[in-house]
KETORRO-667181 format. One line per field, with one value per residue (C-alpha): x, y, z; residue in three letters; residue number from 1. Coordinates in nm, 4 decimals, padded with zeros to 6 digits. Example, Ala and Ser with C-alpha at 12.3 -4.5 7.8 and 13.67 -1.06 7.14 Angstrom:
px = (01.2300	01.3670)
py = (-00.4500	-00.1060)
pz = (00.7800	00.7140)
aa = (ALA	SER)
i = (1	2)
//
This chain:
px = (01.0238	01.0673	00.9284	00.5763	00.5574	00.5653	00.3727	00.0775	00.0948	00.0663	-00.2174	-00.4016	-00.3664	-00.4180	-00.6377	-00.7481	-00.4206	-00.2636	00.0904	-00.1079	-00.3394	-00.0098	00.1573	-00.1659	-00.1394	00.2095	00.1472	-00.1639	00.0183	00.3328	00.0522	-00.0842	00.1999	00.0158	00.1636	00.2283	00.2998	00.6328	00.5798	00.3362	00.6382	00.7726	00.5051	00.5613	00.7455	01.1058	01.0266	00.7292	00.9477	01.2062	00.8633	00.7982	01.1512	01.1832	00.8205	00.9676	01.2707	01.1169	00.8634	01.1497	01.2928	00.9633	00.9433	01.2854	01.1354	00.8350	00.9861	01.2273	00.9010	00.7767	01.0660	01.0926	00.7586	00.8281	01.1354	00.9583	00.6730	00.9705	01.1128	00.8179	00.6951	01.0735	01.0484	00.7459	00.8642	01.2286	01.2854	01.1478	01.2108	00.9245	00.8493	00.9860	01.2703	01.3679	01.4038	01.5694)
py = (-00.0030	00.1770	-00.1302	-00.1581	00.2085	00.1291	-00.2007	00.0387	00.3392	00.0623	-00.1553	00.1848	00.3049	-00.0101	-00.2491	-00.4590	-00.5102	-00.8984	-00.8159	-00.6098	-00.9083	-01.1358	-00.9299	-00.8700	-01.2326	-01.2221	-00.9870	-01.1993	-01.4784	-01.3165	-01.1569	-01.5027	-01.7320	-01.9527	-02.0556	-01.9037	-02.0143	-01.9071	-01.9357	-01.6842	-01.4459	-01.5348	-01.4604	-01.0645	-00.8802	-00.7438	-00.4779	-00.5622	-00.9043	-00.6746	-00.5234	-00.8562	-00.9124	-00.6536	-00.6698	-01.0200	-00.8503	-00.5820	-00.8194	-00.9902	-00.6739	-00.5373	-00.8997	-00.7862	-00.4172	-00.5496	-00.8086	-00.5754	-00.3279	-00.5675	-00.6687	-00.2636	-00.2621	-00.5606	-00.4597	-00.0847	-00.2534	-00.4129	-00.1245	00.0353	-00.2555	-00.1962	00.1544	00.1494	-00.1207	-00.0468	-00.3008	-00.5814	-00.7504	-00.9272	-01.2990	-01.2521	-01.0428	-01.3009	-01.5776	-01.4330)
pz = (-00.8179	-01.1699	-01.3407	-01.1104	-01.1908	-01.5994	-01.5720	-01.4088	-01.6414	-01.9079	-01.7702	-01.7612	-02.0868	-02.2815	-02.0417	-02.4007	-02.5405	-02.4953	-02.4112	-02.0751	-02.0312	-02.0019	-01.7977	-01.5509	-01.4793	-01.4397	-01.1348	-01.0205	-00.9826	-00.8086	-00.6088	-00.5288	-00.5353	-00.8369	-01.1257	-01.4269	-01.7686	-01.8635	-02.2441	-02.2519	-02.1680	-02.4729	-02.7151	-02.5764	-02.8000	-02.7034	-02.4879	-02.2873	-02.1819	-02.0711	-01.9113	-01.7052	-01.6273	-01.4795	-01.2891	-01.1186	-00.9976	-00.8448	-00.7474	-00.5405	-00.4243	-00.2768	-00.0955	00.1088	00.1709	00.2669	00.5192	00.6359	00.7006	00.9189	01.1393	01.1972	01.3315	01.5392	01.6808	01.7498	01.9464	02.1589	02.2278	02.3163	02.5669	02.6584	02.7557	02.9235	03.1635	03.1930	03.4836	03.3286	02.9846	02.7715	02.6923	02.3308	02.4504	02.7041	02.4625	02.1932)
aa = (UNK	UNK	UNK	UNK	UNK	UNK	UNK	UNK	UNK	UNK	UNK	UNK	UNK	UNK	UNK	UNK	UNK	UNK	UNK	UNK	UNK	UNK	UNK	UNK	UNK	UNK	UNK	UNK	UNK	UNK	UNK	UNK	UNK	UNK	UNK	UNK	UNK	UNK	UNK	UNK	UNK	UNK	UNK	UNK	UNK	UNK	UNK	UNK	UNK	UNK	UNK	UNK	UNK	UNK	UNK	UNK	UNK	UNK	UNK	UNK	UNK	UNK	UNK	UNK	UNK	UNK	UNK	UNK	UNK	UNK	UNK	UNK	UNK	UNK	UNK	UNK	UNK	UNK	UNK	UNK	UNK	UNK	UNK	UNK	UNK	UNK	UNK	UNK	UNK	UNK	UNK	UNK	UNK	UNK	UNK	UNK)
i = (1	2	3	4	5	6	7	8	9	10	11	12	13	14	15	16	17	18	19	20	21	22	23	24	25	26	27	28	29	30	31	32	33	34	35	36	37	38	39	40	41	42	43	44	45	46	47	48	49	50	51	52	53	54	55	56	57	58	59	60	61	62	63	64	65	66	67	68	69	70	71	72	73	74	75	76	77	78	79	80	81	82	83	84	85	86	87	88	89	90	91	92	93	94	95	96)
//
């Protein structure tokens, strides 16, 4: 997550400059799942469209981690509900 790391450092330090106002509602809108106008990307210069590039794939990536984060805790609440009651399986357990 390099790229949320850089986006951050760089909304920080230059809150007022456009290129950080563009890419702030780049991640608002990933954030929200609203649109976003895709030729304001390309009045960025070079490097700060690398910038939000890079911001949507580890955008996507985080999605997975944090999906994945959840089906841990899911599955380690069944195995709790599991171990407690060793002789009987749960509901969800059952029907899966």
């Amino acid at each position: 997550m390099q790229a949320l790391k850089k986006a951050r450092k760089l909304i920080e330090k230059k809150p007022a400059k456009q290129s950080v106002l563009t890419l702030s509602k780049l991640i608002l809108a990933l954030e929200s799942e609203t649109p976003f106008n895709l030729s304001e990307l390309y009045q960025l210069d070079y490097d700060d469209f690398e910038l939000a590039l890079e911001v949507i794939k580890d955008w996507r990536l985080d999605r997975y981690y944090s999906t994945k984060a959840v089906l841990l805790g899911l599955s380690m609440q069944v195995e709790e509900v599991a171990s407690a009651e060793p002789n009987t399986e749960t509901p969800a357990v059952a029907a899966a």
